[in-house]
N, C-alpha and C positions, 0 to 999 in steps of 0.2 A: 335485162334483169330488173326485176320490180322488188323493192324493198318495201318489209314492214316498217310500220312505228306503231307504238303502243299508247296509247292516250289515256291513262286511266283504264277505266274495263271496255275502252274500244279502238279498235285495230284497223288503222287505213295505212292505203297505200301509197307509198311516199308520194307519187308522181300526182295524188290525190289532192284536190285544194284541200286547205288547212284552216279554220274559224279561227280567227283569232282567242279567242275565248279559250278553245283546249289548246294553243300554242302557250296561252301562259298560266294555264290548270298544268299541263305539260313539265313547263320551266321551273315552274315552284315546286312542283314533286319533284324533282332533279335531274329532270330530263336536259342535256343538256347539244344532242346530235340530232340536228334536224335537216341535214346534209339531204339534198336534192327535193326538196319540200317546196310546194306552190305557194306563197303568198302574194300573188301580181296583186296590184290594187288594195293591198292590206293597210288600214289604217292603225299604225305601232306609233304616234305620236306621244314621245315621253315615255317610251316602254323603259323599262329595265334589263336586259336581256344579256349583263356581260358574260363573258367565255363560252359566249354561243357559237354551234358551229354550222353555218349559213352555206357550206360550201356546194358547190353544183346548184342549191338553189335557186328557184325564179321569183324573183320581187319587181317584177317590171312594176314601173309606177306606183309603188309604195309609198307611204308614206310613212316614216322614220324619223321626221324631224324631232329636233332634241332629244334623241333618245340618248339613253347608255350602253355602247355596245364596247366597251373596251376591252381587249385582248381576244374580239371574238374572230372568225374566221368564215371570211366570203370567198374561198380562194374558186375559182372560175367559175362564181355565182353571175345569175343575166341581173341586171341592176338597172336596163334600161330606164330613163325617164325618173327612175329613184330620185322623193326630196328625202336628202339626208342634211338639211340647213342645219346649222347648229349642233347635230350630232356628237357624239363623244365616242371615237373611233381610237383613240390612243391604245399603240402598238398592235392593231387589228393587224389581219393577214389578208390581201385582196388581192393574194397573186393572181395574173389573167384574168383580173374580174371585169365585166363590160358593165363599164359604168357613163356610157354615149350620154349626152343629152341628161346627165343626172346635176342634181343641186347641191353640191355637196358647202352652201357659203358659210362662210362662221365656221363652219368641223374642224375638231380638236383630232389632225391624221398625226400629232408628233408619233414617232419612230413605229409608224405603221409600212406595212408592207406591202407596196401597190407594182411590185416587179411585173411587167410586163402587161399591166393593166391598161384596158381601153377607156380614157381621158377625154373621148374627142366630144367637143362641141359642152363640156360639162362647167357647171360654175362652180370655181374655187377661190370666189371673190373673199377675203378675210381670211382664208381658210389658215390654219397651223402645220405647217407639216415640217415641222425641223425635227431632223435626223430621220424624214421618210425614205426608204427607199423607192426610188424613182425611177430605177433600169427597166431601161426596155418598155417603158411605159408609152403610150399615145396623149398627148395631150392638143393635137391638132384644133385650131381654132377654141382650146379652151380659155378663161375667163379668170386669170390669178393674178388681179388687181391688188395689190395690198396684201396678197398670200405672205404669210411666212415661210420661205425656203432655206432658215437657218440652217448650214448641216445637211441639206438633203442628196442621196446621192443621185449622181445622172450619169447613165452610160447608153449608148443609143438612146437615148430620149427622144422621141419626136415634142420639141418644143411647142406653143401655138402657133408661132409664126411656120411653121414647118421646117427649121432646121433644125440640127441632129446635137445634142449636149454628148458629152462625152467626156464629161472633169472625175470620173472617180473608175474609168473602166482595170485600171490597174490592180 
């Protein structure tokens, strides 16, 4: 099934790449679902973009650094290769989100939601994530050097090392 979006006075279709330029013509009219929308390769560096909802979307390779996406929603958006460095994701929703091979360093994830999300191989060196949810997450050979994991929950967690956290499954 193919979804519309409306951009002003013109009409594509969701699985349609998206110009950056009417995503944030878009955003500032009130546009605020842009669920299953192409942006791979999109330069959003420092965008503004909070209670956006990103979800099924494809952003491989994106670029997002420092943006502000807070309280917005990636829930099993492709993320591959995403730099989200410096980011502003606080209490974002990234359930199932594959975020392989993404840059997530310096990102503000406090009590964001990355349940069951794909971690692997991704840099969370500085990153904040106290009080994230972490179940069921993949962090397989990921990079959380100096992370903040204050409060973060973990139940099945695939750690970096590859063993299994399991401190909050109750």
């Amino acid at each position: 099934m193919i979804h519309t979006i409306i951009l002003g006075e013109q009409t594509l279709q969701k699985s349609d790449p998206i110009k950056v330029e009417q995503l944030k013509a878009a955003y500032e009219s009130g546009k605020r679902d842009f669920s299953q929308i192409d942006l791979s390769k999109a330069d959003l560096h420092k965008v503004r973009l909070a209670d956006i909802n990103f979800s099924q979307a494809y952003l491989c390779r994106a670029i997002l650094s420092n943006a502000h996406l807070e309280r917005s929603f990636f829930n099993k958006a492709i993320l591959y290769s995403v730099n989200l460095h410096g980011a502003q994701l606080s209490r974002a929703s990234l359930i199932e989100a594959n975020l392989e091979d993404a840059n997530l360093a310096k990102a503000n994830l406090n009590h964001a939601n990355l349940n069951g999300a794909n971690l692997r191989n991704a840099n969370l060196e500085r990153a904040h994530l106290v009080w994230a949810n972490l179940r069921g997450a993949n962090l397989t050979n990921a990079n959380l050097d100096r992370a903040d994991l204050r409060g973060a929950k973990f139940c099945r967690t695939i750690m970096p090392d590859g063993s299994i956290r399991n401190d909050d499954c109750s």
